[in-house]
C-alpha positions in Angstrom: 10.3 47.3 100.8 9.9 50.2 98.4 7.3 51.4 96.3 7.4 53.3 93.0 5.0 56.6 93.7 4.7 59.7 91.3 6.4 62.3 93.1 6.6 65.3 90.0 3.9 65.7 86.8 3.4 68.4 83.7 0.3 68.2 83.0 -1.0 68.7 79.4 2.1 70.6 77.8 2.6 71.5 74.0 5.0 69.7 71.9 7.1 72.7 70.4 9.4 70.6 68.4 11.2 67.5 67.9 15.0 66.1 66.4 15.4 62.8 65.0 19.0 63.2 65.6 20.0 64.0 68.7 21.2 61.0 71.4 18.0 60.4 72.7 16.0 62.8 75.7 13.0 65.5 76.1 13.6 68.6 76.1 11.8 71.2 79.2 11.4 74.9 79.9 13.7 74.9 83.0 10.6 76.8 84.6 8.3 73.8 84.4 11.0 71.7 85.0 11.5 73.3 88.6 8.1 74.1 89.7 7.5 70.4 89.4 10.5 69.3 90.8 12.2 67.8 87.7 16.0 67.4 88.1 18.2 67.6 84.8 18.9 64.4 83.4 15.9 62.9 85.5 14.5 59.5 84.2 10.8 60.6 83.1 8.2 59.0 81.7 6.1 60.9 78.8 2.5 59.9 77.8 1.0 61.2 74.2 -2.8 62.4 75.1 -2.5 63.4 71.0 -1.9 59.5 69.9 -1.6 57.1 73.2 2.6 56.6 72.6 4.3 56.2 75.8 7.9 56.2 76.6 10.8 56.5 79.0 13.3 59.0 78.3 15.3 61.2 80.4 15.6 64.9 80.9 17.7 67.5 79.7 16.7 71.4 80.8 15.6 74.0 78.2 16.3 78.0 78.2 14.2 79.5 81.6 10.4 81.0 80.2 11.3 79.6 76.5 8.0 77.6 76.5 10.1 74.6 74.8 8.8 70.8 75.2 11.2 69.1 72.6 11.1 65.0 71.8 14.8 64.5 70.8 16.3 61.4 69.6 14.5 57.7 68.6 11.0 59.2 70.2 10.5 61.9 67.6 9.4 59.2 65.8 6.5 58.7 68.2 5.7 62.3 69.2 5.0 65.5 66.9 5.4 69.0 67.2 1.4 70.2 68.9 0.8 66.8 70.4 -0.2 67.2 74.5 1.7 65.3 76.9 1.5 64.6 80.5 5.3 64.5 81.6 5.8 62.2 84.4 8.8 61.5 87.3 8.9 59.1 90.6 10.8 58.2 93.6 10.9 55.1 95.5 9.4 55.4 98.6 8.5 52.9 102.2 4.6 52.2 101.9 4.5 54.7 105.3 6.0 57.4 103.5 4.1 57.1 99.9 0.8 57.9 102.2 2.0 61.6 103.1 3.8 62.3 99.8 1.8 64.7 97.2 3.2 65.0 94.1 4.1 68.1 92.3 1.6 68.6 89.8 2.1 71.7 87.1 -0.7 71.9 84.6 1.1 73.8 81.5 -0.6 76.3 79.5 -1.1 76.7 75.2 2.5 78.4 75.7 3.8 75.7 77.8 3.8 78.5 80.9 2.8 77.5 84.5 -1.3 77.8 84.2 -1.6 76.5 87.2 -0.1 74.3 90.4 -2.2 71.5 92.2 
């Protein structure tokens, strides 16, 4: 059997904008995306430290070092440009496995920049 286990976070990054009317995604600085371990179009999900939303969105990559963090699509309507949000991916993994996997954790900074890794 498999198990769901966090395998990549962002911790703590800035919303920088968001567009009603786009198809439906987020939005990352192709620099956190990697030093997490992110992939493009990777099924995330995104929890609101600003208001408590939560949702399930997937990933498409922003320009390398542009500090961007955008909520496209139906979940601008939960998020806002300046909210923090913990960005969240996992893998499915045997219970053996999960115990020796550590996820990638990148803990953004005010710029959305890589303040530190854990």
């Amino acid at each position: 059997m498999f198990i769901k286990v966090l395998k990549s976070k962002i911790h703590r990054a800035t919303v920088t904008g968001s567009h009603l009317d786009y198809p439906g995604s987020i939005g990352i600085d192709s620099v956190l995306m990697e030093a997490a371990g992110i992939e493009p179009y990777e099924f995330v999900l995104v929890a609101d430290v600003t208001n408590g939303a939560r949702l399930e969105t997937y990933v498409v990559p922003e320009p390398a070092g542009s500090g961007k963090v955008t909520i496209l699509g139906a979940a601008a309507r939960l998020m806002n440009k300046s909210d923090i949000v913990i960005i969240m991916g996992f893998g499915y993994a045997e219970p053996a496995e999960a115990k020796r996997l550590k996820p990638k954790v990148v803990v953004a900074d005010e710029k959305n920049g890589i303040k530190e890794i854990l």
